[in-house]
C-alpha positions as CSV (number, residue, x, y, z in Angstrom):
1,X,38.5,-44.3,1.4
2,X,40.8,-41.5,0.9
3,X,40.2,-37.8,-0.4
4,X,42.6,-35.7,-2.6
5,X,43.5,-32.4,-0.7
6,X,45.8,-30.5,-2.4
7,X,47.2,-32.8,-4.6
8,X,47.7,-35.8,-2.4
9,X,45.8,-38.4,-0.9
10,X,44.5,-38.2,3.0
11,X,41.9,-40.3,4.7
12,X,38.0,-39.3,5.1
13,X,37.8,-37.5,8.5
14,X,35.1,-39.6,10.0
15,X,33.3,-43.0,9.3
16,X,30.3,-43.6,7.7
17,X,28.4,-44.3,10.8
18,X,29.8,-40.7,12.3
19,X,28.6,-38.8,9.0
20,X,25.3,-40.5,9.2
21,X,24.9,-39.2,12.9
22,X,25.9,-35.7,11.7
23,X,23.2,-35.8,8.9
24,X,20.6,-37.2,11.5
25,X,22.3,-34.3,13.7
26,X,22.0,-31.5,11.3
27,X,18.1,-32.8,10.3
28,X,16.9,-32.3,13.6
29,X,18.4,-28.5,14.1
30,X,17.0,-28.6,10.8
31,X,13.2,-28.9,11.9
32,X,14.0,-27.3,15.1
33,X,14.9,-24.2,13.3
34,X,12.1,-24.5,10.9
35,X,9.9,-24.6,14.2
36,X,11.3,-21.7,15.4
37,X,11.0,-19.6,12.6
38,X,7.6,-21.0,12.1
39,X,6.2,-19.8,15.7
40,X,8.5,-15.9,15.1
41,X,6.6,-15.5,12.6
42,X,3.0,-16.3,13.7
43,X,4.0,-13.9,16.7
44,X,5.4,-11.2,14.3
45,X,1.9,-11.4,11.8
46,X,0.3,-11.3,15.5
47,X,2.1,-8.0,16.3
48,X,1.8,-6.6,12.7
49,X,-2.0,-7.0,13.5
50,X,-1.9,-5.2,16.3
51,X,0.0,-2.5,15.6
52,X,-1.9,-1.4,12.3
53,X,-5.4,-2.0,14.3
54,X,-3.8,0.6,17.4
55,X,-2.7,2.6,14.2
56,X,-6.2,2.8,12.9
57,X,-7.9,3.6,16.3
58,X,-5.4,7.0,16.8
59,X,-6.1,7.9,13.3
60,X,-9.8,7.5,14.1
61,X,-9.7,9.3,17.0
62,X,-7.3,12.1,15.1
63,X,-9.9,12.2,12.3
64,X,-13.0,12.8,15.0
65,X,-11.2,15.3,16.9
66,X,-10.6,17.2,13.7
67,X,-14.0,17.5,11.9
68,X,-15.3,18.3,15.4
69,X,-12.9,21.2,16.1
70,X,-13.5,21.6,12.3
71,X,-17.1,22.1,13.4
72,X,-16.1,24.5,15.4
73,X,-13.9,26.3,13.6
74,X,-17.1,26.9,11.4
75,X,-19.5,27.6,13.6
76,X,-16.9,30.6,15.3
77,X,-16.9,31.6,11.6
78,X,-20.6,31.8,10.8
79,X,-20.9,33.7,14.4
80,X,-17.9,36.4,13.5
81,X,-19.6,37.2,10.2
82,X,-22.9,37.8,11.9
């Protein structure tokens, strides 16, 4: 077999056999990528989960420790006016 490059003729690099083992090559980095990316990603949507349930528990705790200073704030209020 013989490939044009640049306008002349030059032999395949490779036989079939070693192209077949590169496909058969490249397939299984292929899946082992794919396997990869599969588990980054379950630990990243594992993180995510974390982080916005932490994020919710300081809000919460921000959000009780203003109405009750809010509390307070009002009952210091109610006491001045008196």
């Amino acid at each position: 077999m013989t490939q044009l490059v640049s306008g002349t003729a030059s032999p395949l690099l490779g036989s079939h056999e070693a192209l077949e083992s590169e496909i058969k090559r490249l397939r299984e980095r292929l899946h082992t990528v794919e396997t990869e990316n599969a588990a980054m990603s379950e630990k990243l949507n594992q993180q995510q989960w974390e982080l916005e349930n932490r994020l919710a528990e300081i809000e919460m705790q921000i959000c009780g420790s203003r109405s009750t200073s809010s509390l307070e704030d009002n009952e210091r209020n109610r006491e001045s006016i008196i």
